[in-house]
Residue frames as qw, qx, qy, qz and C-alpha x, y, z in Angstrom:
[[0.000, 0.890, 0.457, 0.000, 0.00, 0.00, 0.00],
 [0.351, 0.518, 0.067, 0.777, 1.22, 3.68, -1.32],
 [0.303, -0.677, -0.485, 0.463, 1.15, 6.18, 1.59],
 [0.385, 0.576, 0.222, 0.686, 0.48, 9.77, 0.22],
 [0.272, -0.321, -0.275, 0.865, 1.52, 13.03, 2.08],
 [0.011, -0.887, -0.446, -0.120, -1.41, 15.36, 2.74],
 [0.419, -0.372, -0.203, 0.803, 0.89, 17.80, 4.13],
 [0.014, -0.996, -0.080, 0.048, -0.37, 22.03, 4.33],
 [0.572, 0.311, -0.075, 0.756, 2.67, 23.42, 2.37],
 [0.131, 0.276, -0.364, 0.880, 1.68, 26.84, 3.98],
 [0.191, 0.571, 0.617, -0.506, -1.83, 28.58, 6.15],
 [0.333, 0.241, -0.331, -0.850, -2.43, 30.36, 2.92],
 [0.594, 0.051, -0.629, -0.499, -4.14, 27.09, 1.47],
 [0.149, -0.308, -0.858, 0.383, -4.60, 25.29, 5.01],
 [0.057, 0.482, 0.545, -0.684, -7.71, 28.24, 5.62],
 [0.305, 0.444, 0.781, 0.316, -8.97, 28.76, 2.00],
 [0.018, 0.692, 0.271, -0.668, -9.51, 32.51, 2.65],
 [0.174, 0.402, -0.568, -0.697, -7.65, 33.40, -0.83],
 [0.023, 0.126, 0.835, 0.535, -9.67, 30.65, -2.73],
 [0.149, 0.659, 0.737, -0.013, -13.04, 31.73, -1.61],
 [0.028, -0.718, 0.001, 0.696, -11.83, 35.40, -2.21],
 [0.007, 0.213, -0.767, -0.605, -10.57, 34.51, -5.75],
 [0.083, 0.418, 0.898, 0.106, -14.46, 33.06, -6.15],
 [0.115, 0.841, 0.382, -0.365, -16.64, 35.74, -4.82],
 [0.088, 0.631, -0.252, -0.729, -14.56, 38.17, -7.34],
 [0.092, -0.103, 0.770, 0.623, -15.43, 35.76, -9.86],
 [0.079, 0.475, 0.835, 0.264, -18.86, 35.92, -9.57],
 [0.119, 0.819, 0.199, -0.525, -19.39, 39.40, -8.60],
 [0.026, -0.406, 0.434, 0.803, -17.51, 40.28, -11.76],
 [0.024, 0.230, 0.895, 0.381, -20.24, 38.06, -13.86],
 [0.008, -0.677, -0.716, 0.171, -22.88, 39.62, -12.05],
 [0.178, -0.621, 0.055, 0.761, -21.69, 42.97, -12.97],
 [0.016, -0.112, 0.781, 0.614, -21.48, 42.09, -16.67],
 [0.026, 0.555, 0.790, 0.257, -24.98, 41.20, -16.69],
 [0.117, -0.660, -0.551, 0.497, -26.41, 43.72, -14.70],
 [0.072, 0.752, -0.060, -0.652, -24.93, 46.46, -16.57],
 [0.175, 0.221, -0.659, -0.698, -25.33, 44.60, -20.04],
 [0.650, 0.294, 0.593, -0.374, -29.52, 43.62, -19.28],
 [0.616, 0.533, -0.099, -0.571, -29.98, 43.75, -23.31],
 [0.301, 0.381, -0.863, -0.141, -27.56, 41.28, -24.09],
 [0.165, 0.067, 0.952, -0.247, -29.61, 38.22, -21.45],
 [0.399, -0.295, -0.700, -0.513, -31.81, 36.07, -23.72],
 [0.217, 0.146, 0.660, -0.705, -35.10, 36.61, -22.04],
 [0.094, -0.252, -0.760, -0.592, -38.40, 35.10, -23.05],
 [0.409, -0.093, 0.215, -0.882, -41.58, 37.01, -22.08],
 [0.385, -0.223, -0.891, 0.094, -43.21, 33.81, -20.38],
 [0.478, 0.140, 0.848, -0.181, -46.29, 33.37, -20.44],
 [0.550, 0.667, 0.013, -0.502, -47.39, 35.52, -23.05],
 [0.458, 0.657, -0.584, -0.131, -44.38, 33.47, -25.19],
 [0.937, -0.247, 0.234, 0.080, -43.42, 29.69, -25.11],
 [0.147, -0.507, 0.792, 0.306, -39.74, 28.51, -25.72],
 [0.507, 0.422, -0.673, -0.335, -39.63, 26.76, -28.82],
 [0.889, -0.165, 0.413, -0.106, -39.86, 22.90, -28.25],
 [0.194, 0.519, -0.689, -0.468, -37.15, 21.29, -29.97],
 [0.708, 0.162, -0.572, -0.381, -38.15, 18.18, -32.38],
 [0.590, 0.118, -0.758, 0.253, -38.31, 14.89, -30.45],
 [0.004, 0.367, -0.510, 0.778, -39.28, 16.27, -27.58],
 [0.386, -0.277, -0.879, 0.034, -40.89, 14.29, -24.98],
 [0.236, -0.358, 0.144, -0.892, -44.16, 16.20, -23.51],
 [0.542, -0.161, 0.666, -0.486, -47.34, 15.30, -21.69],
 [0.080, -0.049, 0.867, 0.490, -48.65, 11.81, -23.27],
 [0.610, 0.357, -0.047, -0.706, -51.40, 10.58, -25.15],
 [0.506, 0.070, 0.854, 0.101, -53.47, 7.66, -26.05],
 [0.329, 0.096, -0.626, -0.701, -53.83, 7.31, -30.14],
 [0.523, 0.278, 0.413, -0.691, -57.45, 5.98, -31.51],
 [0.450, 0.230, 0.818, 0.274, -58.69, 3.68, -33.69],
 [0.077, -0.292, -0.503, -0.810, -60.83, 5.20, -36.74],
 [0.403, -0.596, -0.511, -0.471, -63.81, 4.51, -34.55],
 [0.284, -0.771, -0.105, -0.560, -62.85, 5.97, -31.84],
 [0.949, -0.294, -0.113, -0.031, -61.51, 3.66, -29.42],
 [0.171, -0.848, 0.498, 0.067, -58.38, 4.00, -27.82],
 [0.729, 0.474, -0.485, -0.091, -55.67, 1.59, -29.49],
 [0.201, -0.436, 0.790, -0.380, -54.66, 0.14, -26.32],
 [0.740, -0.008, -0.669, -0.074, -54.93, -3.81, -25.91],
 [0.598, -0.593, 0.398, -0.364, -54.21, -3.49, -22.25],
 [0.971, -0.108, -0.210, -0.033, -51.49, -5.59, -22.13],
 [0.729, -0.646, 0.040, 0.220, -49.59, -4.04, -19.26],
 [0.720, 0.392, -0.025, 0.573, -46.41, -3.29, -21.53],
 [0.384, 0.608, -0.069, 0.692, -46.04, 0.28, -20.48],
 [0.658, -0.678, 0.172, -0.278, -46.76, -0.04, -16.72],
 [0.947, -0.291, 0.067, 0.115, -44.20, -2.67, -16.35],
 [0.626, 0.524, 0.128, 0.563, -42.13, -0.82, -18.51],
 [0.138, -0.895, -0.019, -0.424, -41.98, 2.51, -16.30],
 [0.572, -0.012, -0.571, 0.588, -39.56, 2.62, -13.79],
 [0.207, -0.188, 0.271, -0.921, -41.37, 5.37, -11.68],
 [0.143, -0.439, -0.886, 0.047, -44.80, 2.99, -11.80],
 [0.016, -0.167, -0.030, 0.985, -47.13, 5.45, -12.59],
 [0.598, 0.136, -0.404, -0.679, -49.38, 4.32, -14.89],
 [0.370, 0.035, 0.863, -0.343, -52.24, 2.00, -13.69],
 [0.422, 0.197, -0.468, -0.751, -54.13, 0.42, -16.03],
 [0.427, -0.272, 0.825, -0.250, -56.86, -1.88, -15.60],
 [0.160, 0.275, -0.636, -0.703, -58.42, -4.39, -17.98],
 [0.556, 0.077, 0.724, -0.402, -61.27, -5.80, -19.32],
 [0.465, 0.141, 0.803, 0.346, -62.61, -8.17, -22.19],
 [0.335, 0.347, -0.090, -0.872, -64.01, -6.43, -25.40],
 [0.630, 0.463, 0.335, -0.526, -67.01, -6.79, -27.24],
 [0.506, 0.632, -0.498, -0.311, -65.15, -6.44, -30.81],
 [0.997, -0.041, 0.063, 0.025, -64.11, -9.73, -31.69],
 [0.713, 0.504, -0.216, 0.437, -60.89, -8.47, -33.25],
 [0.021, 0.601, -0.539, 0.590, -59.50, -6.90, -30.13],
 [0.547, -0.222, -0.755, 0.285, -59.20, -9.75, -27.28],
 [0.504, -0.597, -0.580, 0.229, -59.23, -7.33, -24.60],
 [0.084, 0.811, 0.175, 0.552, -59.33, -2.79, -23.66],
 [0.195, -0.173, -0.559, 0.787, -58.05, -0.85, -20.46],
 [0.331, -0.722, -0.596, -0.113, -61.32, -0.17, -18.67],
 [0.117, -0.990, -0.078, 0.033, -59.22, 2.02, -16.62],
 [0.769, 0.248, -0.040, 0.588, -55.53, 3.87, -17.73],
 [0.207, -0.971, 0.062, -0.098, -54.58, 6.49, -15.49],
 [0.595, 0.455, -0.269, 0.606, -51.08, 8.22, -15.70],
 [0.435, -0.814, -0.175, 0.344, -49.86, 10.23, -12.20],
 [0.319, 0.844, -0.041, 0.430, -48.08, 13.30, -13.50],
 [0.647, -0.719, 0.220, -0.126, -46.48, 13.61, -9.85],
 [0.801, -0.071, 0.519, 0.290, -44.38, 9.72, -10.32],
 [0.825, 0.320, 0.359, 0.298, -43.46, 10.03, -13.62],
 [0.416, -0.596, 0.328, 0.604, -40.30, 11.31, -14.62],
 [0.607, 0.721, 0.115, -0.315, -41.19, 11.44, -18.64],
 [0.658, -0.326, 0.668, 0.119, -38.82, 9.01, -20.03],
 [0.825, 0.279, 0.125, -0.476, -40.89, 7.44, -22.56],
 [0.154, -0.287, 0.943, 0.069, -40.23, 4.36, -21.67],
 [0.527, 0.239, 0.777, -0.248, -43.75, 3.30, -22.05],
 [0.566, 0.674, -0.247, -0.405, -43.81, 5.08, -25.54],
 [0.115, 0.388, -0.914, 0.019, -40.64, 2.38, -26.41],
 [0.266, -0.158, 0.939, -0.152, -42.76, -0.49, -24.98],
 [0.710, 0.333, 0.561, -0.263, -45.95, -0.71, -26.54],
 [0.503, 0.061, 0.780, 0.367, -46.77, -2.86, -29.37],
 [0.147, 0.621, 0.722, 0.268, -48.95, -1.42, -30.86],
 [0.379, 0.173, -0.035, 0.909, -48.43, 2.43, -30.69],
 [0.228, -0.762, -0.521, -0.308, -51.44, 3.31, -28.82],
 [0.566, -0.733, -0.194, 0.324, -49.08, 5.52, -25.98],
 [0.482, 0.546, -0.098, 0.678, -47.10, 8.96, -27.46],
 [0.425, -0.717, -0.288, 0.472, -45.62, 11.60, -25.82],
 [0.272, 0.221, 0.406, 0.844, -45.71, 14.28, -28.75],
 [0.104, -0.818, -0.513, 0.241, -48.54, 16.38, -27.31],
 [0.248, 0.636, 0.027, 0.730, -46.19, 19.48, -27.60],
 [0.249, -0.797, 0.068, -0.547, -47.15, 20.30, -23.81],
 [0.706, 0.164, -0.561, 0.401, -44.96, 20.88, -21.35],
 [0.105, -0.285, 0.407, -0.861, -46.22, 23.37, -18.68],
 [0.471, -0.534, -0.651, -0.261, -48.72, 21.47, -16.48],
 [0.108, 0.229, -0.434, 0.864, -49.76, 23.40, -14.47],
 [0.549, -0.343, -0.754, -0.112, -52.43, 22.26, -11.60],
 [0.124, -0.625, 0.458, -0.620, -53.62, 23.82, -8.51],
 [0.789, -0.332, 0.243, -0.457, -54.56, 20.22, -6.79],
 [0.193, -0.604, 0.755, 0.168, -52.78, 16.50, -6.47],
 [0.662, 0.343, 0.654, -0.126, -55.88, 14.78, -7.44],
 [0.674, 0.703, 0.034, -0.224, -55.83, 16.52, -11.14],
 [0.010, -0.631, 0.734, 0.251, -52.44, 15.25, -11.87],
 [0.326, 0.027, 0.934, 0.146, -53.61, 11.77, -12.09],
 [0.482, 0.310, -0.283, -0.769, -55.13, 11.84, -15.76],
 [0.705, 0.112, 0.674, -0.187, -57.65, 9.00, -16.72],
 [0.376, 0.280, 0.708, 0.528, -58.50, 7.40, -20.61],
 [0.295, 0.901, 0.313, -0.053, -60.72, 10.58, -21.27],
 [0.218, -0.891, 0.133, 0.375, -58.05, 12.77, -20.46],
 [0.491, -0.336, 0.618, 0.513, -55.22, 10.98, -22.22],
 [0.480, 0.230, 0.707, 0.465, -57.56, 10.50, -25.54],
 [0.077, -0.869, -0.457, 0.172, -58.35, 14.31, -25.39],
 [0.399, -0.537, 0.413, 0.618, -54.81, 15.32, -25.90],
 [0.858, 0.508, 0.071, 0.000, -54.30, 15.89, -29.24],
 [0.759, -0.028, 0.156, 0.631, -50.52, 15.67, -31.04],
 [0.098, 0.730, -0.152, -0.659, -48.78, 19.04, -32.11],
 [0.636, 0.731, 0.146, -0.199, -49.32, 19.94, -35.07],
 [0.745, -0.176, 0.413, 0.494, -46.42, 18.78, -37.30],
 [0.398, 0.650, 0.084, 0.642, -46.04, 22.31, -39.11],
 [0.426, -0.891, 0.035, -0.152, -45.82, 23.82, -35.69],
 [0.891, -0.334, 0.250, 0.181, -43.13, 21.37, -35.07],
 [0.716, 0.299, 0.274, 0.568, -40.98, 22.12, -38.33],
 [0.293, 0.781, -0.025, 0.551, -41.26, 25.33, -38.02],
 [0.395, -0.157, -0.494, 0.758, -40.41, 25.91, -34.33],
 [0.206, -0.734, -0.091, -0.641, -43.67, 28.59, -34.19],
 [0.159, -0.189, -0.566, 0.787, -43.58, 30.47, -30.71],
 [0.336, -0.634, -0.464, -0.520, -47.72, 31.03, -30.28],
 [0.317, -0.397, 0.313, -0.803, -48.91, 33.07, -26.91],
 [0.269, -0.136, -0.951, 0.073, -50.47, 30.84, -24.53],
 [0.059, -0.746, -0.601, 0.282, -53.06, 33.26, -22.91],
 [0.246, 0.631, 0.375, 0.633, -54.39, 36.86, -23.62],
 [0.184, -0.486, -0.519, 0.678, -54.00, 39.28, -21.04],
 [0.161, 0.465, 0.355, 0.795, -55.86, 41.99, -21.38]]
């Protein structure tokens, strides 16, 4: 075994006075620079202005729909088991349609737990879970409306994929 000498060459660096001095002048001098250059710090006039979203970007999700209406889940548990945060509770129950075996009766998502991964986008089979909504400010003033249910999710709709290409920045409310 290597023994290494910790030794305090002087008390200059044994008491750290000079390195937290040598800090604080670095960040007052940064704060100076901004203060007295406000025009130069990007600033986006939030709320009246969203930040771009860049492509790919993983918002709140959404459950896709069959032509007739029906949500394209099979309920078969992929994207709950998938989740590493276990959020999404989904329970199931046999359908009517012959061609679908079996529907989630109920698919609720806690917004709270889930850390927006999309892992459960990745796990189903059958692409009935996105997370291309386009929204990312949820904003709630209770803990019960975080947990969204199958209305909610198949209510979402996708951005709009010229919004997306172009990168529009649209107002989100109107003060007046």
């Amino acid at each position: 075994m290597i023994k290494v000498s910790r030794e305090v060459k002087d008390l200059k660096e044994d008491l750290y006075i000079f390195e937290i001095v040598k800090g604080l002048v670095v960040t007052i001098g940064h704060m100076l620079k901004n203060v007295f250059n406000l025009k130069k710090l990007p600033v986006i006039d939030y709320p009246n202005q969203e930040k771009g979203i860049p492509q790919g970007y993983r918002g709140m999700h959404r459950l896709t729909q069959r032509e007739d209406g029906t949500p394209k889940c099979v309920a078969c548990m992929m994207c709950a088991t998938a989740c590493p945060a276990e959020c999404i509770h989904i329970n199931a129950t046999e359908s009517e349609n012959k061609e679908i075996e079996k529907y989630p009766e109920r698919f609720e998502i806690d917004l709270l737990e889930c850390i927006f991964c999309g892992m459960c986008v990745e796990a189903c089979p059958v692409d009935a879970i996105r997370m291309d909504s386009g929204v990312y400010s949820i904003v709630k003033t209770n803990r019960r409306d975080f947990v969204i249910n199958k209305e909610q999710l198949l209510a979402v709709k996708p951005q709009s994929e010229s919004a997306k290409e172009l990168n529009i920045e649209k107002p989100m409310h109107d003060y007046k």
